[in-house]
Each structure stands twice: as structure tokens, then as C-alpha cells.
C-alpha positions in Angstrom: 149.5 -77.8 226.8 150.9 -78.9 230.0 154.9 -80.6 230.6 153.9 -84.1 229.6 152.2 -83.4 226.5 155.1 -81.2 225.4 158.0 -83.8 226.3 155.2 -86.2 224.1 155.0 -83.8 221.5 158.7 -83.4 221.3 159.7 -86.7 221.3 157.5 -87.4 218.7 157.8 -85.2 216.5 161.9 -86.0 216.6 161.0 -89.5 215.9 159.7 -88.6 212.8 162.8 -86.0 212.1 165.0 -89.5 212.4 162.5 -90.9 210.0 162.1 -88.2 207.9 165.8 -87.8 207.4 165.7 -91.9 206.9 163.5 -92.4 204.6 164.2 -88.9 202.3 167.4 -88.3 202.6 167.8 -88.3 198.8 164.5 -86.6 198.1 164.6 -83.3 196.8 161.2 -81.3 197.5 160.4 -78.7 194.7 157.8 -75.8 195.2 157.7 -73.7 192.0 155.7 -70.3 190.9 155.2 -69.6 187.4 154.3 -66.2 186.0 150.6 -66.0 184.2 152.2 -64.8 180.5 154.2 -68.6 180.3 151.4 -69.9 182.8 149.1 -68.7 179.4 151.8 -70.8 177.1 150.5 -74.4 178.8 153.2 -74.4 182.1 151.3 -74.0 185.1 153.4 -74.8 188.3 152.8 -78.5 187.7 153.7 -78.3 184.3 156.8 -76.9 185.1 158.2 -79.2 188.2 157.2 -82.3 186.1 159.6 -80.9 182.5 162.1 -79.5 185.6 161.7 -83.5 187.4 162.0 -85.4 184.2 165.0 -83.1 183.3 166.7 -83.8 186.0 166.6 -88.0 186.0 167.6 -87.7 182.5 170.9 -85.9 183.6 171.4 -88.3 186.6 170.6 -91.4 184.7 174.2 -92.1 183.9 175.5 -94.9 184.9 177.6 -94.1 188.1 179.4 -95.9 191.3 177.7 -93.7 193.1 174.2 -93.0 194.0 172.5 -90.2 192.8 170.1 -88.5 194.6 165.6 -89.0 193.8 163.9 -85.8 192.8 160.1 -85.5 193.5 157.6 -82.6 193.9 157.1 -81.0 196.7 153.5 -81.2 196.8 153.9 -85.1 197.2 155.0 -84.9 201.5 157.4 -86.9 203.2 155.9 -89.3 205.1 157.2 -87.7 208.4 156.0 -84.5 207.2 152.6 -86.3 207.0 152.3 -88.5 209.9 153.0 -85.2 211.9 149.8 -83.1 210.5 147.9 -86.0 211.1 148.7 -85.4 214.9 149.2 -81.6 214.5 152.6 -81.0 214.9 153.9 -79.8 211.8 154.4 -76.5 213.3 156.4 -78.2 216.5 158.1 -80.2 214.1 159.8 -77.4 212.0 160.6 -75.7 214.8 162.5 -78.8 215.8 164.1 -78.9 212.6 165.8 -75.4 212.9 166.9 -75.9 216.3 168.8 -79.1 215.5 170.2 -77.9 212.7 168.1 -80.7 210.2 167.7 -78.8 206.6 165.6 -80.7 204.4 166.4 -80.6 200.7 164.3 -78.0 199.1 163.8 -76.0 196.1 162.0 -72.8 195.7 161.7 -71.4 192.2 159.7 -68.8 190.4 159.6 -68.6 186.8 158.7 -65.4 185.3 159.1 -62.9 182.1 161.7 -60.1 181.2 160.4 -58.3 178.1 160.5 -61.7 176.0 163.4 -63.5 177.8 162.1 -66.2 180.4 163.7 -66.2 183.9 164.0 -68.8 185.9 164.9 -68.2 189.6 166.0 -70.6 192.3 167.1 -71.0 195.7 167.8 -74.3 197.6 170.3 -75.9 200.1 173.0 -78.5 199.0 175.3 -80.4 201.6 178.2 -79.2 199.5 177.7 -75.7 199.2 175.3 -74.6 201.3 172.3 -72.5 200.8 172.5 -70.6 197.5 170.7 -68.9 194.6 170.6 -69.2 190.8 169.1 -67.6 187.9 168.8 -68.5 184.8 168.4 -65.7 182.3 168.0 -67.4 178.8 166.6 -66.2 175.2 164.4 -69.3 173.4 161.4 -71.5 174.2 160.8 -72.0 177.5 161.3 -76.1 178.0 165.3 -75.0 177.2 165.1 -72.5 179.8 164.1 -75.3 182.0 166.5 -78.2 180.8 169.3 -75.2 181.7 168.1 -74.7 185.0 167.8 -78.6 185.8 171.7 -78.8 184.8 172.6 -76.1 187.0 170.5 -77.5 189.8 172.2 -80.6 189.4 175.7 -79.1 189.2 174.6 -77.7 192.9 173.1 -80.5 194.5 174.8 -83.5 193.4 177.8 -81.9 191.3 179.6 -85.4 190.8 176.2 -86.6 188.6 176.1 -82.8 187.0 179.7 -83.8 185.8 179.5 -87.0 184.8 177.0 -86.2 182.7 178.5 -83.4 181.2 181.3 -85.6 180.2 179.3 -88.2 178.5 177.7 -85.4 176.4 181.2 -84.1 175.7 182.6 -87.8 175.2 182.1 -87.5 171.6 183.2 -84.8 170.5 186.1 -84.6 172.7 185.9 -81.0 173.9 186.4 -81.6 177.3 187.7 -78.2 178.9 184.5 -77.2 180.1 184.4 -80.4 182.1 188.0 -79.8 183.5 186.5 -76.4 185.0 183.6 -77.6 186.4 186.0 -80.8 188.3 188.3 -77.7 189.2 185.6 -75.3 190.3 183.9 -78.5 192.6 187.6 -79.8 194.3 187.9 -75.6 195.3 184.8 -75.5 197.3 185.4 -79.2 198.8 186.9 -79.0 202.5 190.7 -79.5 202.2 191.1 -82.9 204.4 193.4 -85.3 203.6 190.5 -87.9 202.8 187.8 -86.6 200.8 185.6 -89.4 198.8 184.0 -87.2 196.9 187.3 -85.3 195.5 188.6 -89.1 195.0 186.0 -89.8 192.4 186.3 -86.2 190.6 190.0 -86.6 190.6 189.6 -90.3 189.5 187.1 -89.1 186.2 189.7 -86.6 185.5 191.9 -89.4 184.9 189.8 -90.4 182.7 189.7 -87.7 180.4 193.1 -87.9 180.6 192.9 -91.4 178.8 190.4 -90.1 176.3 192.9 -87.2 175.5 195.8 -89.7 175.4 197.8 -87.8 178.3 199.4 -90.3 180.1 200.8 -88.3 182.5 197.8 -86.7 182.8 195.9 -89.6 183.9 198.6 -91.2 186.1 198.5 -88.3 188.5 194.9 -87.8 189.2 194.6 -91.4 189.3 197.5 -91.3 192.5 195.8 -88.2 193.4 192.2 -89.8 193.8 194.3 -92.7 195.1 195.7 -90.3 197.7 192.0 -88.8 198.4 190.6 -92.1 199.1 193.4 -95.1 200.0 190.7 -97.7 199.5 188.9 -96.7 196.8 189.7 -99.5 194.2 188.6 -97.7 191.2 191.3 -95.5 191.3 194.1 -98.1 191.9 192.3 -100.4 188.8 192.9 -97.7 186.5 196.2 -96.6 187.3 196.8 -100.3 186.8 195.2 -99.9 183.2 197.6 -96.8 183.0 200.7 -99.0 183.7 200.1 -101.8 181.2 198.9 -99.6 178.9 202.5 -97.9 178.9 204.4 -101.2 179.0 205.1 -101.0 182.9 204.1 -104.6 183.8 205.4 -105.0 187.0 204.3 -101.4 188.2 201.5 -102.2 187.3 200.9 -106.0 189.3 202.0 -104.3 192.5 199.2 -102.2 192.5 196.7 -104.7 191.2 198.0 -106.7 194.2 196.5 -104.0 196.2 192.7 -104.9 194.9 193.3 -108.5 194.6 194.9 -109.5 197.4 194.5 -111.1 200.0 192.4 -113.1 198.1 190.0 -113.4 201.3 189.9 -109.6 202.2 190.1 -107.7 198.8 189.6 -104.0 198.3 186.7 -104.5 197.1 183.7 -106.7 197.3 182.0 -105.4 194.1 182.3 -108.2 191.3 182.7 -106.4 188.7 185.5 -104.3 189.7 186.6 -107.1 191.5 186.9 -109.8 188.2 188.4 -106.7 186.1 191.1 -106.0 188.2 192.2 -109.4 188.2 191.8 -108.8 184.0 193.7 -106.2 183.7 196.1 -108.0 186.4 195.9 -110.7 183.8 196.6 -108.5 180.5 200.2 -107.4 182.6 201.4 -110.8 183.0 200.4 -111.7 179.3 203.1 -108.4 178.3 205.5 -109.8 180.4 205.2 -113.3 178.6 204.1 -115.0 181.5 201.2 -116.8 179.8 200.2 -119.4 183.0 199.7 -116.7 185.4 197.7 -114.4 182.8 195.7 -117.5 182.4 195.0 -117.6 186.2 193.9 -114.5 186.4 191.5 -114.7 183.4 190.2 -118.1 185.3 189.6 -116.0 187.9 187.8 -113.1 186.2 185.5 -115.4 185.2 184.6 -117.3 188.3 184.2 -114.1 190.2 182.1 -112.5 187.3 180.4 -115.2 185.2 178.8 -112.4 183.8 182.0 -110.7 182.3 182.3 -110.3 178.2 185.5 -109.2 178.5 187.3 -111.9 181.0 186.0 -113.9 178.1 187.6 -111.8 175.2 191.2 -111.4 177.0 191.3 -115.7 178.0 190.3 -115.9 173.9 192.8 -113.1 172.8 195.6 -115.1 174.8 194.2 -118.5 173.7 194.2 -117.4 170.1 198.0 -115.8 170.2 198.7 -119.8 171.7 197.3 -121.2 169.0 194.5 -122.7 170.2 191.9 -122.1 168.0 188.9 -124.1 169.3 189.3 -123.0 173.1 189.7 -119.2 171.9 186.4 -119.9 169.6 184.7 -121.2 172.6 185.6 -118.3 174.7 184.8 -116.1 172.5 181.2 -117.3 172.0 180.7 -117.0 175.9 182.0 -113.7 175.6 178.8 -112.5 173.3 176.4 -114.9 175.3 177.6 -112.4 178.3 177.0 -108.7 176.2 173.2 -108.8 177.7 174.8 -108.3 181.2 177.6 -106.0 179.8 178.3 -103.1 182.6 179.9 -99.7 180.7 180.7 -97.7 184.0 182.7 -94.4 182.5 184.4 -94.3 186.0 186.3 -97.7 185.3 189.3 -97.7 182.4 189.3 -101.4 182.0 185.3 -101.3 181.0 185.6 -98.0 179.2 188.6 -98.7 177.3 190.2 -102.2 175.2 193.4 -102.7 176.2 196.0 -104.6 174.1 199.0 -106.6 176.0 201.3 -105.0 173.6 202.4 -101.7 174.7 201.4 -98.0 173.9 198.9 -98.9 171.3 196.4 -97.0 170.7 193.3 -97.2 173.0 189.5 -98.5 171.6 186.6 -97.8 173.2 183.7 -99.7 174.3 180.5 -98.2 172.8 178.5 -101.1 172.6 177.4 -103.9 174.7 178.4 -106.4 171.8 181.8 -105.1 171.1 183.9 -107.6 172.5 187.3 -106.6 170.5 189.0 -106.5 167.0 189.7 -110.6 166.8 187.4 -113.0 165.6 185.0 -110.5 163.5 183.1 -113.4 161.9 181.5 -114.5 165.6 181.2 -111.2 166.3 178.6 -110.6 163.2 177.0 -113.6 163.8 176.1 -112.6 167.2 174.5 -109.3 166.6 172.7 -110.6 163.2 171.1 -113.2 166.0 170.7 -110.0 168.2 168.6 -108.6 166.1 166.8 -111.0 164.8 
């Protein structure tokens, strides 16, 4: 091959590197080897990557402020890795890839048989820690060898979504210490910079748990901690504000919703849901300190930002009804269930995790359905879900 069809070859084949690492960034390419006695058991390789593939959606399926990451096989090419054995250059192209430093995401694993325990083996690379190993030696069927070996795969390449869903499954029962070690174990291997986002939002679900365990102290300071790792992540400065009011510490609590909220044509965030509850919880403050106009406002507010929000609805209702005004808390009350069908649950966010009540330290509700829109008005409330479901 002479100069010019080299320099051609190169430059092509780094065009479809920049594509490559466009278009699959978030792909994970799996190449599995199954031994012949659970081969004889029905899981041939393809077998296997599909229960490993379907394992791992269901465990990043929570719903999340952050993205999480799509998992296909590996016999399914990118379309880089395609367009460049169509003009025979795979081999210049991976050769390409190690000199630059480009690691695709990849994961090798062979499952085979000790005596009568299954073993799954795997190596891969992850942005966070690197390239690394993992076995999974486990006594029982085979598909829970599998489901272990997604989670742990998970907790490697995308830890934050390995996490969260631990949590939920722990949200329940209330066990959360293995949770706490898994958020410890990720913030040790994280680089130590001031501004990390992705400490912010393990820090910011440790808060959480914090709530759930009723620690307030707990929850204040890895709220101001993920606050600390991330100075505009809103999130974090909406749920210490939950924190605040939840304590009785109105005006603490108004100077940092000020933060999100103002100035009203820049705010911290763009996002519409976070932005309308901020202003709801902003609202529920200025209700403890009696000022009932401005909790109004911000109510108003929620729900012009958000005319999708149940619970701008429920608060405006809750303050309505503590007025005396019946029919305008009725009415609100009745957009509030007209709104459940868009109802967002993020775990991440106190204010649509959690009730929270404008009289202080009472104890904290949670949201665990899309038509629980609070303890008031009970008889709406039944009417709407027998409608539901009907």
C-alpha cells in the first residue's frame, strides 16, 4: 500500500473511531462462552447474553436523573465497526484504537462448571475503574448465577444505576447498610477533585436514606456535601430545602430555594419538574411561616411551570382548605388526580419522594403511588382511583 492510500486509510478509519465513539458511547458489547454441561441445560452463548441483557435493563430501569448506559450483544457490530470491514480496515482500525487510547466497552465472559457449582467469569473495562475482573462463584440454578453477575456488572460499569437500584430493592424493608457501603466503596475509588458530579449524586442519595432513616443530620450533611461536589446541581439544594422545612427552619430554608428559583430568568435549573417543586417546597416554607400570599405565589407558580404537577395541586388545596375555602381547595384537588397519569416518582428528589407537611417535624409519608396525592380530602381521592380502574 503506498503513502496516500495509508494517510486514506487512516483518516478514515479515525472517522469512523469519532463515529463509533458517537454513536456507542453507551453501548456495551458482550461476547460470552458457555461450558457444554450448562450449554446441555438449554444456555448456549445466546442464551446466556440475552437472560445476562434482559438482567441488566431490569436493574437500570429505575427511574434516574441520569442516563444509564444501553447494553447489546456483541455479535450485533457498531456501525463503525461495520462500515470499516466493508472497506477492510478493521485490522487498521483497532490498531488505531490502541494507539489513541479509545477503549470500547466490552465484556468477555465464560461461564463454566465447578463440580456442581456454576461459575461465571468476566472481564471488561469501565470509565470508573478501569479494566477489571469478576467471578461469580454461586451454588443454585443457573439463571440466579446470571441475575448475580448482571448486578455486579452493573455495580462496575455504571455503579450510580447498580446503587440506585439496590436501594429501591432495599426501600422496603429499610435495611439499608449494604447500600451505605456500596456509596462508600464507589466515593473511595472516585478521583478526589473538588467537583465531582458523580460523587454529588451518590452523596445526594445518601441523603436520602438519611430521610428514610429519619436522621436529619444525616441527611443535611450529604445534602451540603453533594451540594459542595456539585455547586449547581439543583437536586441537592431542593432537598436540603425539604430538609429545612421539614425541621421548622423556614427561612433557612427560602435562602437556599432562592438559589434554584431565582433569578427567575436564569434558574438553576431548566428541568420543569425540579424546577415547579422547588418553588413547592419554596411555597410549603412560607405557608410555616404564616405567610399565606407568598406560599400562594409560589404554588401559582408550580403550576404554570409544571401543569403537569399533582402535588403543586395538593399543597395550593392543603393551603386553600386550612383558609377555608372549600370549593377552590375541592377544585384543586380534582386537578391534582387529573395530573396522577403524568406523576414523576424520581427517588433522587425529596419533595417527589416524600409528603411534606407545613407543620414542623412531623412525621414523613411517602409517595408510593401515582394517585396518592395526600391525607386530605379522602373522599376525591376514592373517587378518582374507583374511575381509575374502571
Amino acid at each position: 500500500m503506498d503513502l496516500t492510500s495509508i494517510a486514506f486509510a487512516t483518516m478514515l478509519a479515525l472517522g469512523l473511531i469519532a463515529s463509533d465513539a458517537f454513536v456507542n458511547a453507551n453501548t456495551l458489547y458482550i461476547d460470552a462462552s458457555v461450558a457444554g454441561k450448562i450449554e446441555e441445560e438449554g444456555y448456549s452463548d445466546k442464551v446466556v447474553v440475552g437472560r445476562f441483557i434482559t438482567e441488566v435493563k431490569r436493574i437500570t430501569d429505575s427511574k434516574s436523573l441520569i442516563s444509564s448506559p444501553k447494553f447489546k450483544s456483541e455479535q450485533k457490530k457498531s456501525f463503525a465497526m461495520a462500515l470499516a470491514e466493508a472497506g477492510g480496515l478493521e485490522n487498521a482500525m483497532i490498531a488505531i484504537q490502541d494507539l489513541i487510547g479509545f477503549v470500547p466497552p466490552r465484556l468477555n465472559a465464560t461461564f463454566v462448571v465447578d463440580g456442581d457449582t456454576p461459575n461465571f467469569e468476566m472481564s471488561g473495562y469501565s470509565n470508573d475503574y478501569g479494566w477489571f475482573e469478576l467471578e461469580i462463584e454461586q451454588k443454585g440454578r443457573t439463571h440466579e448465577v446470571i441475575e448475580q453477575a448482571a448486578m455486579q456488572t452493573v455495580l462496575k460499569l455504571d455503579p450510580y444505576m447498580g446503587i440506585l437500584h439496590q436501594f429501591e430493592e432495599h426501600s422496603e424493608d429499610g435495611d439499608f447498610s449494604g447500600v451505605k457501603k456500596l456509596i462508600d466503596d464507589y466515593i473511595a475509588v472516585l478521583p478526589p477533585t473538588p467537583i465531582n458530579m458523580q460523587r454529588a449524586h451518590v452523596e445526594n442519595l445518601r441523603g436520602i436514606i438519611g430521610l428514610l432513616e429519619n436522621n436529619m443530620a444525616d441527611a443535611e450533611t450529604y445534602f451540603k456535601r453533594a451540594m459542595a461536589s456539585k455547586a449547581s446541581f439543583a437536586v441537592a439544594h431542593m432537598n436540603l430545602c425539604f430538609t429545612l422545612v421539614h425541621e421548622g427552619r423556614y427561612k433557612e430554608a427560602i435562602a437556599i430555594a432562592n438559589l434554584i428559583v431565582e433569578p427567575w430568568h436564569w434558574p438553576m435549573t431548566s428541568n420543569r419538574v425540579l424546577l415547579a417543586s422547588s418553588h413547592v417546597v419554596k411555597g410549603v416554607a412560607h405557608w410555616g411561616l404564616g405567610q399565606i400570599g407568598e406560599a400562594e405565589t409560589h404554588f401559582k407558580h408550580a403550576t404554570r411551570i409544571n401543569r403537569r404537577t399533582s402535588e403543586g395541586h395538593v399543597y395550593w388545596a392543603r393551603l386553600w382548605e386550612s383558609e377555608g375555602k372549600k370549593a377552590e381547595a375541592r377544585e384543586m384537588y380534582t386537578k391534582a388526580l387529573a395530573n396522577t397519569r403524568y406523576f414523576e416518582n424520581y427517588p433522587e428528589v425529596a419533595s417527589l419522594y416524600f409528603w411534606l407537611n407545613e407543620k414542623a417535624d412531623q412525621p414523613l409519608k411517602r409517595r408510593k403511588s401515582a394517585l396518592d396525592i395526600g391525607s386530605s380530602h379522602m373522599d376525591l381521592k376514592d373517587k378518582g382511583e374507583k374511575k381509575n380502574s374502571g
